[in-house]
N, C-alpha and C positions, 0 to 999 in steps of 0.2 A: 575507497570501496566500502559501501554496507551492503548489508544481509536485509532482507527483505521477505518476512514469512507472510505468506495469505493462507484466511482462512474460509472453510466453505463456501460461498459461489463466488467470492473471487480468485479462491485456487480453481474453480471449476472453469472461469470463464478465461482466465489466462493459462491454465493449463499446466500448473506446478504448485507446488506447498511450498516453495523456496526458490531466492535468486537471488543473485548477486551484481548490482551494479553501482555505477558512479553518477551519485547525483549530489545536488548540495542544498538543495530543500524539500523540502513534501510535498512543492508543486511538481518539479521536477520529477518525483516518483510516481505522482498521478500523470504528468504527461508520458511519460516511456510505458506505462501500462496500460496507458487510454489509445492501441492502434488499432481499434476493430470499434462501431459503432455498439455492437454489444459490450464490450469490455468495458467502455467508454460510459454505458447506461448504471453500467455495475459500479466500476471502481468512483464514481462521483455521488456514490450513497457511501460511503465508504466511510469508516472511522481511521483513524491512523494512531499508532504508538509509537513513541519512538524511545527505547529501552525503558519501556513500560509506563511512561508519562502521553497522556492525552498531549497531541500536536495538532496547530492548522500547518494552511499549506505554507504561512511565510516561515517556518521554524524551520533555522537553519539546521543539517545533518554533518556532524561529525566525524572524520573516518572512524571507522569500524563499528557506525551506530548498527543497532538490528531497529530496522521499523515494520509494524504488526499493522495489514492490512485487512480490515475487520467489517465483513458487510452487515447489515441492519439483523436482528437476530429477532425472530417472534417468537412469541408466549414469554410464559412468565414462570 
């Protein structure tokens, strides 16, 4: 099981600041997140962390990783 925090429009477009589920890479997080065409527009700009280290989608998750779902962020 990991912890999965989203922040601004992708806690907006899935609908929580936090969940919990079983996956075993960061592709697997963005598919269980991408079921709506909008969710799907969002979560694929998306950054990913996974206990605080930049990940792509092949980096395997660990039980009890926490992975930070982080959409594109403007200004400066």
């Amino acid at each position: 099981m990991i912890t999965v925090r989203l922040f601004a429009a992708a806690a907006d477009v899935v609908g929580t600041k936090q969940l919990k589920m079983q996956a075993e890479t960061i592709a697997d997080v963005i598919e269980q997140l991408s079921d709506a065409q909008t969710t799907a527009q969002v979560i694929s700009r998306c950054s990913f962390l996974v206990n605080g280290t930049k990940a792509s989608a092949e980096t395997v998750l660990d039980d009890g990783a926490t992975v930070d779902v982080l959409p594109p962020f403007d200004g400066g």
